[in-house]
VEXDREN-2710 file (C-alpha; in Angstrom, 1 decimal):
% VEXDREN-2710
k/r/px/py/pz
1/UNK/0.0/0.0/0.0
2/UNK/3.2/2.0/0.9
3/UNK/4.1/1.9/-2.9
4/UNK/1.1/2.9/-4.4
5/UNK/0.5/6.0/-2.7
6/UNK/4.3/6.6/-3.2
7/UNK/3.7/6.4/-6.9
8/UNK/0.3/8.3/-7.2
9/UNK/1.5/11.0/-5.8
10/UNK/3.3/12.3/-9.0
11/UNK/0.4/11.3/-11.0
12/UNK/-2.0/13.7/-8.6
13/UNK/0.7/16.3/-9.3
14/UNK/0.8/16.1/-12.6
15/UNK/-3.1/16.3/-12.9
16/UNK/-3.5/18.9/-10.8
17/UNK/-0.9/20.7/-12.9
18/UNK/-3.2/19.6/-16.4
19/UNK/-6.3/21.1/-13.9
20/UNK/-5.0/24.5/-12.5
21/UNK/-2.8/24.9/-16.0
22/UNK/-4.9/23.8/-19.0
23/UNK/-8.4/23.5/-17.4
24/UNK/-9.2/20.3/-18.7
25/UNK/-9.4/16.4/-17.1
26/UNK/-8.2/15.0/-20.7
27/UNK/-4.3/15.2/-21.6
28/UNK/-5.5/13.6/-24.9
29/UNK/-7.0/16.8/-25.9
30/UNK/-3.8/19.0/-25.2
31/UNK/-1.8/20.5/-28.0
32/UNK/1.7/19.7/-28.5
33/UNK/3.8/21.6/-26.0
34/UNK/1.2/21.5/-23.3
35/UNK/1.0/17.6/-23.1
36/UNK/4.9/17.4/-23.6
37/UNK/5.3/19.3/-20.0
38/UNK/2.4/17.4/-19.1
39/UNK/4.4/14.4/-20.4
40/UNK/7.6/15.4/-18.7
41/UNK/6.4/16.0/-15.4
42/UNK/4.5/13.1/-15.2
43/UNK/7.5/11.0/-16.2
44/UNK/9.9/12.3/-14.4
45/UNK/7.9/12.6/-11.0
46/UNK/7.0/8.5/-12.2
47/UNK/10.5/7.4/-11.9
48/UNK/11.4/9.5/-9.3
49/UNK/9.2/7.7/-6.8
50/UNK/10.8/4.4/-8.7
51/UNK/14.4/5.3/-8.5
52/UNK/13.7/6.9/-4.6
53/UNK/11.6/3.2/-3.8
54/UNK/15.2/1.2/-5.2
55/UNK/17.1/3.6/-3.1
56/UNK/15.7/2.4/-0.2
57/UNK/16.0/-1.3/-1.5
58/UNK/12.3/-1.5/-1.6
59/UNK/11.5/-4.0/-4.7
60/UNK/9.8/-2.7/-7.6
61/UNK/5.9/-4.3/-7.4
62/UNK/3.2/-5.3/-10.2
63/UNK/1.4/-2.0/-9.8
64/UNK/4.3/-0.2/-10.6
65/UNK/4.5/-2.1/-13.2
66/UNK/1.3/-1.2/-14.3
67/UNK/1.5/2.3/-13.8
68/UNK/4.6/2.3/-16.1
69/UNK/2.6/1.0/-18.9
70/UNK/-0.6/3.0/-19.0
71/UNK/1.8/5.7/-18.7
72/UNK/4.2/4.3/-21.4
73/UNK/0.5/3.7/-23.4
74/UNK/-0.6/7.3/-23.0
75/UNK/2.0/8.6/-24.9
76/UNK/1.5/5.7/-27.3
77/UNK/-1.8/7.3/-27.9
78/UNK/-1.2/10.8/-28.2
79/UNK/1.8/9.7/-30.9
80/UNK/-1.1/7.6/-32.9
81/UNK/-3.3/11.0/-32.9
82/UNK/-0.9/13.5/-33.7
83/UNK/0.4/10.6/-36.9
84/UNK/-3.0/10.6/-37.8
85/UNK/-3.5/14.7/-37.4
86/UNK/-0.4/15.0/-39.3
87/UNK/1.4/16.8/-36.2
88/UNK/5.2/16.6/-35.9
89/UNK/5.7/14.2/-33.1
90/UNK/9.6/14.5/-33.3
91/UNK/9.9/15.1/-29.2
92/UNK/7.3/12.7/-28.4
93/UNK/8.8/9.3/-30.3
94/UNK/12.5/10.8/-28.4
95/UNK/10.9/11.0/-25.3
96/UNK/8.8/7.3/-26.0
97/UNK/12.1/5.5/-26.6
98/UNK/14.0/7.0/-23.6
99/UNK/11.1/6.1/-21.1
100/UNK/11.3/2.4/-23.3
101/UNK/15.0/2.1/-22.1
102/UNK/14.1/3.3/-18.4
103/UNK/11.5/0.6/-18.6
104/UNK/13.8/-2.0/-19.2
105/UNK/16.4/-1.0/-17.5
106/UNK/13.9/-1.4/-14.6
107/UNK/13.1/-4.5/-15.3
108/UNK/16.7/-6.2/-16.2
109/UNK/18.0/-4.7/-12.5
110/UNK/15.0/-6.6/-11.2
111/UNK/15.8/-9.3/-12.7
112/UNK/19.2/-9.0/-11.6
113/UNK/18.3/-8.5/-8.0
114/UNK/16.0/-11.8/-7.8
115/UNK/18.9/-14.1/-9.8
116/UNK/21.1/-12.7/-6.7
END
């Protein structure tokens, strides 16, 4: 239970941000540069709460797992709808790899730690 709030709490941040900011509920429906900070912050508040949970040797769970992917499948979304709107998505497939390598990074040092 300790995990979960540890890890929602930079996806409340992020939405209250997309509230206050860009008075909407949907990060869909933001233009480029507003879901990119959007985006960002959600990320990097994500795997802060990740890197700060393996700092204190805590072991990464299935929800966090989870989390990572509707978050990965967020921007998986949003790159499908600005293809299909003909956007430049540039920043957004840069941004989709890098969190790709985080995500197994994450994975091959748990792996690591249950062969140990």
């Amino acid at each position: 239970m300790k995990k979960t709030i540890i890890h929602i709490v930079p996806v409340v941040i992020s939405f209250i941000w997309l509230i206050v900011i860009n008075h909407t509920f949907n990060p869909i429906s933001l233009k480029g540069p507003d879901f990119l900070k959007f985006y960002l912050l959600l990320i990097f508040g994500f795997y802060a709460s990740i890197f700060a949970l393996k700092l204190f040797n805590e072991a990464i769970s299935k929800t966090t797992f989870y989390f990572v992917i509707s978050i990965f499948l967020l921007g998986i979304i949003k790159l499908i709808r600005g293809i299909f709107l003909g956007k430049p998505v540039g920043f957004l497939i840069m941004i989709l790899l890098l969190e790709l390598i985080l995500i197994l990074f994450i994975n091959l040092s748990q792996l690591n730690n249950k062969i140990k």
